[in-house]
N, C-alpha and C positions, 0 to 999 in steps of 0.2 A: 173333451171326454176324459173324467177322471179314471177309466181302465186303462186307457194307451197315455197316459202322466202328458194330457196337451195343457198347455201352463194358461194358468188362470188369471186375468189383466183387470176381472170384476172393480178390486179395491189398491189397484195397484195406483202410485201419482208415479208419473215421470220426471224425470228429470236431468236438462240438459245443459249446454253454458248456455244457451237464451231462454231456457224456460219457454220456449216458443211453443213445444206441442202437448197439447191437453192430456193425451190418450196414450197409452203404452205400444210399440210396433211389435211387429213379429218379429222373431228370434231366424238369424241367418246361421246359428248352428246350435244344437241343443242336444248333452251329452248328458243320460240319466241314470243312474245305477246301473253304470258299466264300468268294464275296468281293461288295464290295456288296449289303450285306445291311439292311434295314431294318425296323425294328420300330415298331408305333407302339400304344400301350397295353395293354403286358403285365400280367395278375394272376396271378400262380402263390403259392398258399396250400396250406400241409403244414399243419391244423389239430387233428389226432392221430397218435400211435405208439401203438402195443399198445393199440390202443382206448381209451387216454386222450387227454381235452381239454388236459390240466393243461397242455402241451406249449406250446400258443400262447397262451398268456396275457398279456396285458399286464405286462410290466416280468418275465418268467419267461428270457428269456436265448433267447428264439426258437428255441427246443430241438426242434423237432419234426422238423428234414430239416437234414442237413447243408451243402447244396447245392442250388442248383436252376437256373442258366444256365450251361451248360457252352459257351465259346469254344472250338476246336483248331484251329490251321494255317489259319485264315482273316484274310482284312481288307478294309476299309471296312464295318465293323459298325457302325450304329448304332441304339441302341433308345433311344426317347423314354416318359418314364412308366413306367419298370416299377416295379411294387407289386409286396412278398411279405408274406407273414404266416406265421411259422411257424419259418423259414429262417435259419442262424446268417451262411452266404458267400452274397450274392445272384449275385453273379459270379463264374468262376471262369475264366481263358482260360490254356489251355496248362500245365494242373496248378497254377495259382497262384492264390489266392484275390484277385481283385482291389476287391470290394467287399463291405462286410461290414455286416452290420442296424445296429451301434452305432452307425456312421458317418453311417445316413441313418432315422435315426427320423422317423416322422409321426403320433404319436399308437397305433391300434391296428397300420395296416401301416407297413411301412418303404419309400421311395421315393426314386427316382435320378432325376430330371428329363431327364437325356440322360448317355448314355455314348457313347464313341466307342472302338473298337480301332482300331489303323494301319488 
């Protein structure tokens, strides 16, 4: 519903390291023209697509959700600790992919100790 800004997947492509899922997922945190925002230990895990595991497996290309923290039109964001499992962009502010699983491996999940947007 474009009065409450629910994000729209209509002409959206995804894209993941397999290219495995057609379809865009839902967003596990979505921050929209706000500002001073704080977060303090996020877990968001996508551990299957189409009813498979295989998806979030260790050292598998965290294929299971394209996306999962969506920034827009906000600042003084900051989240402390956020874990994902699953997820290829852990962040994503203003359509741009600003942090990505390879970047911040931790064993099974992947983890950003602090982010900050303006």
């Amino acid at each position: 519903m474009s009065s409450l800004s629910d994000p729209d997947f209509t002409n959206a492509e995804e894209t993941t390291a397999t290219s495995a899922n057609s379809n865009v997922d839902g967003w596990g945190l979505r921050v929209v023209s706000s500002s001073d925002i704080l977060v303090y230990g996020a877990g968001h895990y996508s551990f299957f697509n189409t009813y498979s595991t295989t998806c979030s497996n260790q050292g598998n290309g965290e294929a299971c959700q394209g996306r999962i923290v969506d920034i827009e039109n906000s600042s003084g964001i900051s989240i402390y600790n956020l874990n994902t499992v699953g997820t290829t962009n852990m962040i994503t502010v203003n359509g741009n992919d600003v942090a990505k699983y390879a970047d911040n491996l931790d064993g099974f999940v992947d983890t950003i100790a602090l982010f900050r947007s303006g």
